[in-house]
N, C-alpha and C positions, 0 to 999 in steps of 0.2 A: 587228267586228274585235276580239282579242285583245289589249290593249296592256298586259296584266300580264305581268314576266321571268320567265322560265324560271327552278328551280331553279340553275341555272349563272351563270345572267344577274345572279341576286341577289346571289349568294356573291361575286360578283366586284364588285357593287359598292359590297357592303359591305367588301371588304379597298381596293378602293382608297379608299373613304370614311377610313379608319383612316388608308391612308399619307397621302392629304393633309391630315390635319386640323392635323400642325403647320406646316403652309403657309397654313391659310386667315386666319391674322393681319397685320390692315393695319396697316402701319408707321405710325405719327402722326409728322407734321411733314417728310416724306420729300419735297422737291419735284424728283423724277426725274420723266421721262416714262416710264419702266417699270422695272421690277425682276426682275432675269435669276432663274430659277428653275435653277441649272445642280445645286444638289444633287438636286431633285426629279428632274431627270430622268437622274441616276445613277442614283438609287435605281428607276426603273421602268425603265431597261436593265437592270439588276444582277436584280433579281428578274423581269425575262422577259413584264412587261405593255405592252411595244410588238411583242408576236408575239402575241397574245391573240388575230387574227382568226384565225391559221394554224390553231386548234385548232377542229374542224368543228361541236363544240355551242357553242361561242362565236360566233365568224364574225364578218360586219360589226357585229353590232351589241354586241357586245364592245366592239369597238372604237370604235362611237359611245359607248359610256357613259365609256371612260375619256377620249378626248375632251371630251365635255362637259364633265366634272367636272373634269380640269384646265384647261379656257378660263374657269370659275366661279372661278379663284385670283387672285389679287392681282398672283402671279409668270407670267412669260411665258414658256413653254416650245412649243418642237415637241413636237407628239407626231402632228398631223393626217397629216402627209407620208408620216413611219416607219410609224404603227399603222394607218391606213386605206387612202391612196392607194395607195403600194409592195406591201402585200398583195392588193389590189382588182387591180392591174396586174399579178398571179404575179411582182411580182420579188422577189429573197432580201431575208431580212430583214440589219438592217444595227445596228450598236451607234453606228454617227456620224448624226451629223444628215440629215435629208432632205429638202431642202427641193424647190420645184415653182417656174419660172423662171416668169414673166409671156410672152405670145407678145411683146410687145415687148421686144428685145434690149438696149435701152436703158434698160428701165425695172429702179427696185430690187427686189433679192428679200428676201423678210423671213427671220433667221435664218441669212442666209447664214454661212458661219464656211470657215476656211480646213480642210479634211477633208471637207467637207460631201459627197452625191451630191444632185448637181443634176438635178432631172427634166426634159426641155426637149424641146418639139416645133420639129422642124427638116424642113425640106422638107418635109415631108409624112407625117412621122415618127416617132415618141418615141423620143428617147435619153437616156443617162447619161451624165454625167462628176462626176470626182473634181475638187471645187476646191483646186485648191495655192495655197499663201499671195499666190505675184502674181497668180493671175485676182481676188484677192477686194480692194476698196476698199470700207472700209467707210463709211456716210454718215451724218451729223446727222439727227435726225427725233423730232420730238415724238409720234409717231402710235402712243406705248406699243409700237411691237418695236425690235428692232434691226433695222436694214435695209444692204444693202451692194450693192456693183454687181459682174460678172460678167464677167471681160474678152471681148472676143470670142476669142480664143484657145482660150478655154474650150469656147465654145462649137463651135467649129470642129471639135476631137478628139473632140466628144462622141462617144460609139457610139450606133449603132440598138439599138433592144431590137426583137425579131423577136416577131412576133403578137399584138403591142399596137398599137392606132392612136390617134391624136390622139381620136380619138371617146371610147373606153375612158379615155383621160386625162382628158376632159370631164367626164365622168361622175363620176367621182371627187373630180375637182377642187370640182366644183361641192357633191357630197354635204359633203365638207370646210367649205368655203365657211359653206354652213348649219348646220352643227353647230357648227363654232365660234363662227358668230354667236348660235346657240339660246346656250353657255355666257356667254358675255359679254356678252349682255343680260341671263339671268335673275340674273347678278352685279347688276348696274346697275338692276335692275328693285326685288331683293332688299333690294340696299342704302337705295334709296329707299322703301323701305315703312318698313323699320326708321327712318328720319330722321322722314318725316312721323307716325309711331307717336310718337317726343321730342319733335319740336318744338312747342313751345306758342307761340298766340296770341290774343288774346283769354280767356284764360283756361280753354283746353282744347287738345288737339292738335289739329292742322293736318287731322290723318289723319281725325279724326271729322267734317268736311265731307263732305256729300253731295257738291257738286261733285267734288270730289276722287277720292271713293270709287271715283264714275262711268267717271272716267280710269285709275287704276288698277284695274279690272275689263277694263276692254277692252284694259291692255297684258298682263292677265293672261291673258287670250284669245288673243292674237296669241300669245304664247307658248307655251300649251297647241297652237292649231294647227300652230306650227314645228315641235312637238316629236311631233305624230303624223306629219306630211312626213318628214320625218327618219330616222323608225323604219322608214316604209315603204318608203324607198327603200333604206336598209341593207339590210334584208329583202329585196326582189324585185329588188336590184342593175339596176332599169331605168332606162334614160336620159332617159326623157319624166317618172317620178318625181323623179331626182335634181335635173333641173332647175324643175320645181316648187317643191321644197324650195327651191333656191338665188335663186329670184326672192319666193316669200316669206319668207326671209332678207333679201334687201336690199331689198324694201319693208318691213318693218314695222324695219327697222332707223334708218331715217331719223327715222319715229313714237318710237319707244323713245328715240334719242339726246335728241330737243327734250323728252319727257315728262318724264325721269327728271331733265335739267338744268332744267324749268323750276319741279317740282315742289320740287327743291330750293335753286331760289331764286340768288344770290349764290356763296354759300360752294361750291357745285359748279363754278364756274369756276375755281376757287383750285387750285395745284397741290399745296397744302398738303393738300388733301382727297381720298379716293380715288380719288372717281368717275370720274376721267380713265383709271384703268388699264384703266378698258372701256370707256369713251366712244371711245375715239380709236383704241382697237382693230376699234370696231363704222364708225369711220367708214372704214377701213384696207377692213376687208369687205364694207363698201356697196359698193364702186368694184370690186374684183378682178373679174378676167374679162370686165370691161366694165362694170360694173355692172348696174343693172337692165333697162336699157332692150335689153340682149343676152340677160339669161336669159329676159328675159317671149315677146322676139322668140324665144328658142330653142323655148320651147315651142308658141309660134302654129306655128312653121314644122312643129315632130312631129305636131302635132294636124290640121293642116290644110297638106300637101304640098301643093307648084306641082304 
């Protein structure tokens, strides 16, 4: 398998390297549960990188890379809904937010905002609606996004989108799913390398234990294997791949959350300190769609039908 990018592939992920680079500065002493990214994602509406799969030598995996690379920021922004799903799904691209509804009606959606186009399967269906400012109540949550509820009214007008099925949503949702957990672990991953590289004890760092080393080797491997899942199911757009990806997304997310907190001790429970801006994200993405115990079952059920 080929996992070096294309000429196209690279170009682009070195211009958006460039736009986030004055984004990837962690505030010190900040104790929010997240930090809205709302200029970054002006600027990748404005210059045309949330359509990046629409163009055919880019495609999905375009849109995984600029993905990734904004869930690796400190700032929380949509970009999964707009730049992968809605194009994965043939629908138009859209300059407002996109967000993708939980099957449960009662449950919150993250990003919702009052303009949003909410993606939402209903009877048996995928539709859209536009949220106007009363379907949207927005709610407290520590879990690094903003999150908000959905009136049922909303949900009611939604329209069918015609030649899409819940299935086609699955797929997507779940490619989503795992790439946003691939960025916001190798943040959380990243960040914790660079701590135990400073920290000293006994009079050398932390990081130069072999124990240590051991553990982060193997979270560096979980991560490497997310990040070939990931690649390959953008590329072969298949459902038995994407949800692969999306069950080892939320098993090695569990691993990664306990590693990265315990490696760094105390001071990573503090709100005062970053690690939370992807800790609490990755625990947000363990759970979606069921959790684990729904993507591993989705794939036993592809691999081996009743």
């Amino acid at each position: 398998m080929d996992l070096q990018f294309s000429e196209d592939h690279t170009t682009l992920a070195d211009a958006l390297d460039r736009m986030f680079e004055p984004h990837r500065a962690i505030p010190v002493g900040e104790a929010q549960p997240w930090l809205p990214g709302t200029a970054l994602r002006r600027d990748l509406v404005e210059n045309g990188y949330l359509e990046v799969a629409a163009q055919e030598e880019i495609g999905a995996l375009g849109a995984l890379i600029l993905v990734e690379g904004a869930c690796r920021l400190p700032v929380a922004l949509e970009v999964a809904a707009n730049a992968m799903v809605a194009p994965g799904l043939g629908l138009p691209p859209e300059a407002a937010v996109t967000v993708l509804a939980p099957r449960n009606p009662e449950a919150a959606i993250r990003f919702l905002e009052p303009g949003a186009r909410v993606i939402l399967e209903r009877d048996g269906a995928v539709a859209t609606v536009v949220a106007e400012p009363e379907d949207v109540t927005p709610i407290t949550s520590e879990y690094a996004y903003p999150f908000a509820l959905l009136a049922p009214a909303a949900r009611a007008r939604a329209v069918t989108v015609t030649g899409v099925t819940p299935q086609d949503l699955l797929l997507w949702h779940r490619l989503a799913i795992a790439v946003e957990m691939l960025g916001a672990a190798q943040a959380a991953f990243d960040l914790t390398v660079g701590y135990v590289k400073d920290r000293r004890q006994f009079g050398r760092a932390i990081g130069s234990f072999q124990a240590l080393q051991h553990r982060l080797a193997e979270g560096a491997t979980m991560l490497e294997g997310l990040r070939v899942l990931c690649r390959r199911a953008a590329w072969s757009r298949d459902a038995l791949d994407a949800a692969h990806a999306a069950t080892w997304a939320q098993e090695i997310g569990s691993r990664l959350i306990y590693e990265t907190q315990q490696l760094h001790g105390a001071i990573g429970l503090t709100m005062e300190y970053p690690l939370h801006y992807w800790g609490y994200r990755m625990r947000v993405l363990q759970a979606e769609l069921g959790g684990l115990s729904a993507q591993s079952g989705a794939v036993a059920d592809m691999l081996w039908p009743a």
